[in-house]
GUMAR-535271 format. One line per field, with one value per atom (N, C-alpha, C): residue number from 1; residue in three letters; atom name; x, y, z. Coordinates in nm, 2 decimals, m for minus. Last residue first. Layout:
BEGIN
drengu: (NUM | ...)
zapa: (Ala | ...)
guvex: (CA | ...)
c1: (X | ...)
c2: (Y | ...)
c3: (Z | ...)
REM end
This chain:
BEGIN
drengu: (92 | 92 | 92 | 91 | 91 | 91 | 90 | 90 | 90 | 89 | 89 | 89 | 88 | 88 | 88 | 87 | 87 | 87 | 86 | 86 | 86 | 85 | 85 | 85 | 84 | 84 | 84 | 83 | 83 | 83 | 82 | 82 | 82 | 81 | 81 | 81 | 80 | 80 | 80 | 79 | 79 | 79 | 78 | 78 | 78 | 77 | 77 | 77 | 76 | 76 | 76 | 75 | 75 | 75 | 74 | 74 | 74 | 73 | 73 | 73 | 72 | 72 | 72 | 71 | 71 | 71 | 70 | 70 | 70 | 69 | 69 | 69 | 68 | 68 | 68 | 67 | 67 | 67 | 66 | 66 | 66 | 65 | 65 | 65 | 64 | 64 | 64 | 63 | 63 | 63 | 62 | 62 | 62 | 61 | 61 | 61 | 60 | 60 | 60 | 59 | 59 | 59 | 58 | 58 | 58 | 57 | 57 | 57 | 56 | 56 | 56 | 55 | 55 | 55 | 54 | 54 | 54 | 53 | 53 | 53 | 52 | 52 | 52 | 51 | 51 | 51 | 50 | 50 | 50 | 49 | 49 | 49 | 48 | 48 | 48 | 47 | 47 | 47 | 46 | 46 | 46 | 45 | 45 | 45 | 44 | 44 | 44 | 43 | 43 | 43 | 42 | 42 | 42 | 41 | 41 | 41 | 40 | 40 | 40 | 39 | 39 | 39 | 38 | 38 | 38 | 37 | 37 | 37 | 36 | 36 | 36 | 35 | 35 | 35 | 34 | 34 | 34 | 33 | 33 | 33 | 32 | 32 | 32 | 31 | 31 | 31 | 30 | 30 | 30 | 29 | 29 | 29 | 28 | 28 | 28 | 27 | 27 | 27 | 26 | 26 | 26 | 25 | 25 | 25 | 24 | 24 | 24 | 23 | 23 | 23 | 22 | 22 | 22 | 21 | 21 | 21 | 20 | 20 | 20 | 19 | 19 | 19 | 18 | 18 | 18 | 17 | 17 | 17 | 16 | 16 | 16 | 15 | 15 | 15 | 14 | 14 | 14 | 13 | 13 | 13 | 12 | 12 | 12 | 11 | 11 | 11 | 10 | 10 | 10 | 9 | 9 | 9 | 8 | 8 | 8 | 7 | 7 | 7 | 6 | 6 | 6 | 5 | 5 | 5 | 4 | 4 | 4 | 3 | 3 | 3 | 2 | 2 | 2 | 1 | 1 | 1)
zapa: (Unk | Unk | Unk | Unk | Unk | Unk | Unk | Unk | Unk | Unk | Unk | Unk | Unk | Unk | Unk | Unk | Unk | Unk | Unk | Unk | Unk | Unk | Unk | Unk | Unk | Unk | Unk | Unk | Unk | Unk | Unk | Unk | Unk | Unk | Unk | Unk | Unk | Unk | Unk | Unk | Unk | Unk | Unk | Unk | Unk | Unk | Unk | Unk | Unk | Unk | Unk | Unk | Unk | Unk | Unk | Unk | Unk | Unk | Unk | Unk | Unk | Unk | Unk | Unk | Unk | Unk | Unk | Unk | Unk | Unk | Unk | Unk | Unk | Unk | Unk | Unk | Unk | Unk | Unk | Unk | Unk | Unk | Unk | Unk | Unk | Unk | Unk | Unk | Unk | Unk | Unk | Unk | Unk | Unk | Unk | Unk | Unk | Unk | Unk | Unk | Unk | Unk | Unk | Unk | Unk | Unk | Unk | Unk | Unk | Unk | Unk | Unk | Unk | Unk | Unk | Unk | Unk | Unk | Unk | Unk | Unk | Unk | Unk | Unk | Unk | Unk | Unk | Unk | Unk | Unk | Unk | Unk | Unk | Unk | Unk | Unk | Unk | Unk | Unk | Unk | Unk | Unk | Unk | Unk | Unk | Unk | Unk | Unk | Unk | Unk | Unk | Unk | Unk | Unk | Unk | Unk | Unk | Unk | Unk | Unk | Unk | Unk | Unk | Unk | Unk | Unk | Unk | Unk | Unk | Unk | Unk | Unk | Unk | Unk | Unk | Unk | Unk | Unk | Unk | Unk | Unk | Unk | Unk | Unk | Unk | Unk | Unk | Unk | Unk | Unk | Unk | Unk | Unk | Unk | Unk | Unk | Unk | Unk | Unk | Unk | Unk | Unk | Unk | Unk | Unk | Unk | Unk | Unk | Unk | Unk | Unk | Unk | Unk | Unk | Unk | Unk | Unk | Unk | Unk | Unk | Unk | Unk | Unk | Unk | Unk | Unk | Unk | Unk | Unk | Unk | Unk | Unk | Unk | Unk | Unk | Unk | Unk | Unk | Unk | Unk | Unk | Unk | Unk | Unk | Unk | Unk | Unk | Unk | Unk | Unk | Unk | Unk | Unk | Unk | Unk | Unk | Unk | Unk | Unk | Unk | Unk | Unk | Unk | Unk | Unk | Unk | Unk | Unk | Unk | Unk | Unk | Unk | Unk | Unk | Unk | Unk)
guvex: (N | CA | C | N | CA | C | N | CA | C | N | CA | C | N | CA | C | N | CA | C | N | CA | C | N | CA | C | N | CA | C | N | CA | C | N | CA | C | N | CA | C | N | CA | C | N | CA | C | N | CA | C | N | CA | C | N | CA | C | N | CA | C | N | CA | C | N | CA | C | N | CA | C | N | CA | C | N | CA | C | N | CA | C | N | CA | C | N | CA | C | N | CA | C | N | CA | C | N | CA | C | N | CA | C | N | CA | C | N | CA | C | N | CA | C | N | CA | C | N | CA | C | N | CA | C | N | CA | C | N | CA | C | N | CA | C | N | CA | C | N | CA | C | N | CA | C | N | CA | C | N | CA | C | N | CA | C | N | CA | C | N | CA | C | N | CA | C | N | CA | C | N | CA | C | N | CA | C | N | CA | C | N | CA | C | N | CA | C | N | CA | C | N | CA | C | N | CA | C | N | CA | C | N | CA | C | N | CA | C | N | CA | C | N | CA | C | N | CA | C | N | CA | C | N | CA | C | N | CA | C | N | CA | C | N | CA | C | N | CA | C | N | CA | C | N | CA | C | N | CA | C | N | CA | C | N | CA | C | N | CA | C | N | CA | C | N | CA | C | N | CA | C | N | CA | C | N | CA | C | N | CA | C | N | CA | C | N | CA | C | N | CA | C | N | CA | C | N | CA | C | N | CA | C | N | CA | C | N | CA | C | N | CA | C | N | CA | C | N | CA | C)
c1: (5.71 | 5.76 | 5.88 | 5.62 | 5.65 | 5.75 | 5.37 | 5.50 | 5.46 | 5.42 | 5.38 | 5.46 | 5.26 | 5.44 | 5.34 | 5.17 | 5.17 | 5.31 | 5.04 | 5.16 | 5.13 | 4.84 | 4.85 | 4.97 | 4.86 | 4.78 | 4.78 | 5.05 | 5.15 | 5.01 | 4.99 | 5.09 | 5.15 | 4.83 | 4.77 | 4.88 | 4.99 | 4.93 | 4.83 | 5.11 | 5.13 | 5.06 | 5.08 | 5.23 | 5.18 | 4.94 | 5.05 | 5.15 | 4.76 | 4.85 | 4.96 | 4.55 | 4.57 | 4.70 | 4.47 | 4.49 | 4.57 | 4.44 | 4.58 | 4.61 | 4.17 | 4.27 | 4.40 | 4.10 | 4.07 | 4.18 | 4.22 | 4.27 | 4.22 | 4.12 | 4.27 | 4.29 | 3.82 | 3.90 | 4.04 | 3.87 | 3.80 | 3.83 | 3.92 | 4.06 | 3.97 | 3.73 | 3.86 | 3.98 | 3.54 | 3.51 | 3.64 | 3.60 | 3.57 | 3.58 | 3.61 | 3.73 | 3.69 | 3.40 | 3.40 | 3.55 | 3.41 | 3.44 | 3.49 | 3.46 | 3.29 | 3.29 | 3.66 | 3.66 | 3.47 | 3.95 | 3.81 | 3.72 | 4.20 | 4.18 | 4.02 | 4.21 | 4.25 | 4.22 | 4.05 | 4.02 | 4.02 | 4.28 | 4.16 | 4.08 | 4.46 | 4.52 | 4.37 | 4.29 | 4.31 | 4.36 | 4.29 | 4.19 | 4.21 | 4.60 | 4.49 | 4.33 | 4.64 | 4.66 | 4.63 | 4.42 | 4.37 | 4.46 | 4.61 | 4.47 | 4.43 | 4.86 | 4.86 | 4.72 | 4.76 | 4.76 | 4.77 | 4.54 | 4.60 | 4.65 | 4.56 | 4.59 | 4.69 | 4.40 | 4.57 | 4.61 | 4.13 | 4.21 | 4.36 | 4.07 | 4.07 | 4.12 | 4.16 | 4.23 | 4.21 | 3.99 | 4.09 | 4.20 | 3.70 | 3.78 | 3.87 | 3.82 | 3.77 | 3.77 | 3.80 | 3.91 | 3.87 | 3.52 | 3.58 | 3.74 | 3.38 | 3.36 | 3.44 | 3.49 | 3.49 | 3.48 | 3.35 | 3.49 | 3.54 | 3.09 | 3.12 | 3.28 | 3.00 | 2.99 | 3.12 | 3.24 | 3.13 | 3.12 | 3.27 | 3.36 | 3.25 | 3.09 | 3.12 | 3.21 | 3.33 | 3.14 | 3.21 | 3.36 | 3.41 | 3.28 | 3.47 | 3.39 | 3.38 | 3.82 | 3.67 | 3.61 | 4.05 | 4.01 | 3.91 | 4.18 | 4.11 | 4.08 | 4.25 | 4.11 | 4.08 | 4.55 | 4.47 | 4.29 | 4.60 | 4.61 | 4.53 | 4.61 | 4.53 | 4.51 | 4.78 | 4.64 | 4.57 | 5.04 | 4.97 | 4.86 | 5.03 | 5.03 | 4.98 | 5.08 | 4.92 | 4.95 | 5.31 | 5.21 | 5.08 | 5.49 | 5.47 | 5.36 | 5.42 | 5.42 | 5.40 | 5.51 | 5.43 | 5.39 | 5.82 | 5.75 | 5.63 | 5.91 | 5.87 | 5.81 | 5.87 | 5.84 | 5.80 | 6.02 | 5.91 | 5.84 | 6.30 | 6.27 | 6.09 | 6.29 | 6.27 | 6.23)
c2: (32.38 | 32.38 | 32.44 | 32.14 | 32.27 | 32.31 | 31.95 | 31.99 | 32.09 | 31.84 | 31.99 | 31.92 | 31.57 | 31.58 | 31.74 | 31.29 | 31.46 | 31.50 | 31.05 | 31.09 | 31.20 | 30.91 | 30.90 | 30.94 | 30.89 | 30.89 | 30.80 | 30.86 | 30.96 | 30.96 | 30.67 | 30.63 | 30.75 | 30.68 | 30.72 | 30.68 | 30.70 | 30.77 | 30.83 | 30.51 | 30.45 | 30.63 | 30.50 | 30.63 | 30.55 | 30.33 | 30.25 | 30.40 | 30.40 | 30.41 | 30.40 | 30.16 | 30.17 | 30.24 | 30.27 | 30.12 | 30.11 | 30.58 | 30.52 | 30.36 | 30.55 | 30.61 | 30.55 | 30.56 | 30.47 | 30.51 | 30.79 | 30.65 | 30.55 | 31.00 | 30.96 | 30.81 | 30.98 | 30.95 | 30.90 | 30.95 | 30.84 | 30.81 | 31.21 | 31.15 | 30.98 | 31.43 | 31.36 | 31.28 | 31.31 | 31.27 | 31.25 | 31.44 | 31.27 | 31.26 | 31.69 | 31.65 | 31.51 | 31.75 | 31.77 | 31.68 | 32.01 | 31.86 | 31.82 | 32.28 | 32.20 | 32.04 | 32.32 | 32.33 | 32.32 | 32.17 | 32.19 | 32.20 | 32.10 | 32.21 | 32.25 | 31.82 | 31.85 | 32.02 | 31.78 | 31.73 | 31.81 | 31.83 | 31.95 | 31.92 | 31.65 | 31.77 | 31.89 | 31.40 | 31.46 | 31.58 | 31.45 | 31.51 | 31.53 | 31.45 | 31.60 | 31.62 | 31.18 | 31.26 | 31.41 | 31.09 | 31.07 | 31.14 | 31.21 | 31.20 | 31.21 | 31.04 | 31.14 | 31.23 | 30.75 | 30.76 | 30.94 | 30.54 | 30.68 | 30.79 | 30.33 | 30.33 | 30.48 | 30.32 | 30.27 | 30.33 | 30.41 | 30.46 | 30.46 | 30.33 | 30.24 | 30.28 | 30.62 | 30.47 | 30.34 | 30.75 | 30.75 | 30.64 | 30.60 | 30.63 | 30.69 | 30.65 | 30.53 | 30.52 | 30.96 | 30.86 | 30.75 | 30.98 | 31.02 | 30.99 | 30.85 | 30.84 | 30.80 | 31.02 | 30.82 | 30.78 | 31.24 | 31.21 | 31.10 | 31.21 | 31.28 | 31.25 | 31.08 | 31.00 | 31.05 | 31.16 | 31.25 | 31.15 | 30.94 | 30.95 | 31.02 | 30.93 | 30.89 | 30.97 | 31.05 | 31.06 | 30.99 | 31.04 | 30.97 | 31.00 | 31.28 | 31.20 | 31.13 | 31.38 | 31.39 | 31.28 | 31.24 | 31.29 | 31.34 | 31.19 | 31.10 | 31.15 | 31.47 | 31.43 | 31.29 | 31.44 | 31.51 | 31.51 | 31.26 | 31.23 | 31.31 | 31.38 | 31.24 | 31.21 | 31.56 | 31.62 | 31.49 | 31.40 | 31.47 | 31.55 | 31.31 | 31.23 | 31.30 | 31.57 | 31.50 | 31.39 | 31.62 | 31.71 | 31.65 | 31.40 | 31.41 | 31.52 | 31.48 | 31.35 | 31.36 | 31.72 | 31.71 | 31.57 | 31.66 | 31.75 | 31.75 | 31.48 | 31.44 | 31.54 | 31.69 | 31.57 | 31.45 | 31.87 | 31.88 | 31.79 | 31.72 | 31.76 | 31.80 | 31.67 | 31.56 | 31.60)
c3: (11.99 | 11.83 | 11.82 | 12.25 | 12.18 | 12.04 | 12.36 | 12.30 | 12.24 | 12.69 | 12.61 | 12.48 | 12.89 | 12.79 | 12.70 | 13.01 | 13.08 | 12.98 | 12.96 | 12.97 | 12.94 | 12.85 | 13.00 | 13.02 | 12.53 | 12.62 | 12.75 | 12.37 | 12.44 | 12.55 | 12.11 | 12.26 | 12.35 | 11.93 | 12.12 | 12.20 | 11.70 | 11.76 | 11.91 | 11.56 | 11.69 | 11.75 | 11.27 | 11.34 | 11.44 | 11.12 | 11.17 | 11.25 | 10.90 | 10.88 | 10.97 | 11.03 | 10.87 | 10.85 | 11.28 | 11.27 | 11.12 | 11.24 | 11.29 | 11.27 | 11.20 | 11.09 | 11.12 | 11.45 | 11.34 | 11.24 | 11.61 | 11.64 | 11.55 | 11.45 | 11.46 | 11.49 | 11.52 | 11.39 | 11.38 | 11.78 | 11.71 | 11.57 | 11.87 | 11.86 | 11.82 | 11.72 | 11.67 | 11.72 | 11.89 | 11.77 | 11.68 | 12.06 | 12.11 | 11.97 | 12.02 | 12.04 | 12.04 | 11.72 | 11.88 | 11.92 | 11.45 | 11.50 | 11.66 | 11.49 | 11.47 | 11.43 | 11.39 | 11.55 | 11.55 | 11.22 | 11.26 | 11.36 | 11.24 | 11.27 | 11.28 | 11.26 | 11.34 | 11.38 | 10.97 | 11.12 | 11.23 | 10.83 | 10.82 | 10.95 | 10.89 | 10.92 | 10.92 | 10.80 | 10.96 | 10.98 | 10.50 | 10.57 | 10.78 | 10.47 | 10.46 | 10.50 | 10.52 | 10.60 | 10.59 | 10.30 | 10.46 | 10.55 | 10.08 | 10.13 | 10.23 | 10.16 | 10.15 | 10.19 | 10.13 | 10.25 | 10.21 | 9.92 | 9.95 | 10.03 | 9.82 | 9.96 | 9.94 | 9.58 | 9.60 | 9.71 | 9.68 | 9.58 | 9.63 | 9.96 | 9.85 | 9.73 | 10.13 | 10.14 | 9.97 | 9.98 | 9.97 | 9.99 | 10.11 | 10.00 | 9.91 | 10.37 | 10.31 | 10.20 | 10.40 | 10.42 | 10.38 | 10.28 | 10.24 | 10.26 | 10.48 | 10.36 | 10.26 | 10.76 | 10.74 | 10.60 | 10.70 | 10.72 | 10.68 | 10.71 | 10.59 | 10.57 | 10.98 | 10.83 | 10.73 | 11.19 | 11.14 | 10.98 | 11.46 | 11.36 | 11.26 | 11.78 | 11.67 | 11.54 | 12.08 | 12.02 | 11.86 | 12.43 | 12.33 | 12.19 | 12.63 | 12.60 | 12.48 | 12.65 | 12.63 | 12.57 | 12.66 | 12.82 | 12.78 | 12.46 | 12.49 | 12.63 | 12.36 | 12.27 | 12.38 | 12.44 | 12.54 | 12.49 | 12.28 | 12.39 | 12.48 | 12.00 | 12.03 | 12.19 | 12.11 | 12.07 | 12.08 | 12.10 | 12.19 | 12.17 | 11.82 | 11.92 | 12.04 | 11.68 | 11.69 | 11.79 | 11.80 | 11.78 | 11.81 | 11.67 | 11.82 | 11.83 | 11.37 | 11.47 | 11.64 | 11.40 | 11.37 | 11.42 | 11.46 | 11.52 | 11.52 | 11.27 | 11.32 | 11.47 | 11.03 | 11.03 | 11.14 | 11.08 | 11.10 | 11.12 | 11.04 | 11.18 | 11.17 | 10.76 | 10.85 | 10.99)
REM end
């Protein structure tokens, strides 16, 4: 459980510091592919391996991932931009 929510606060702060760049569209191939996950019985596991691959892909520009996150987030409900405009490290 502690990872659990270590990880949570993690991406919360990566969402946060992604909304201080410019904001750029969600990469087709992503959106797709969570989309259909999602329709396959609301496959949330899924969609959270693809943000986890998201998150490490460094030929996805930051606008882009915190667009994903924050779409993605309307659906699975963590409350993920709430740490944007708050100055907070986290550390593991």
């Amino acid at each position: 459980m502690r990872r659990y929510r270590w990880t949570l606060r993690h991406r919360r702060q990566l969402v946060a510091d992604w909304a201080h760049e410019p904001s750029r569209p969600i990469p087709a191939v992503l959106l797709r592919q969570a989309h259909a996950a999602l329709a396959d019985n609301l496959g949330v596991p899924a969609v959270l391996d693809i943000l986890r691959s998201v998150e490490r892909d460094a030929g996805v520009t930051a606008g882009a991932k915190f667009e994903t996150f924050a779409h993605f987030d309307r659906v699975l409900g963590l409350d993920l931009a709430r740490e944007i405009g708050h100055q907070h490290q986290v550390t593991p």
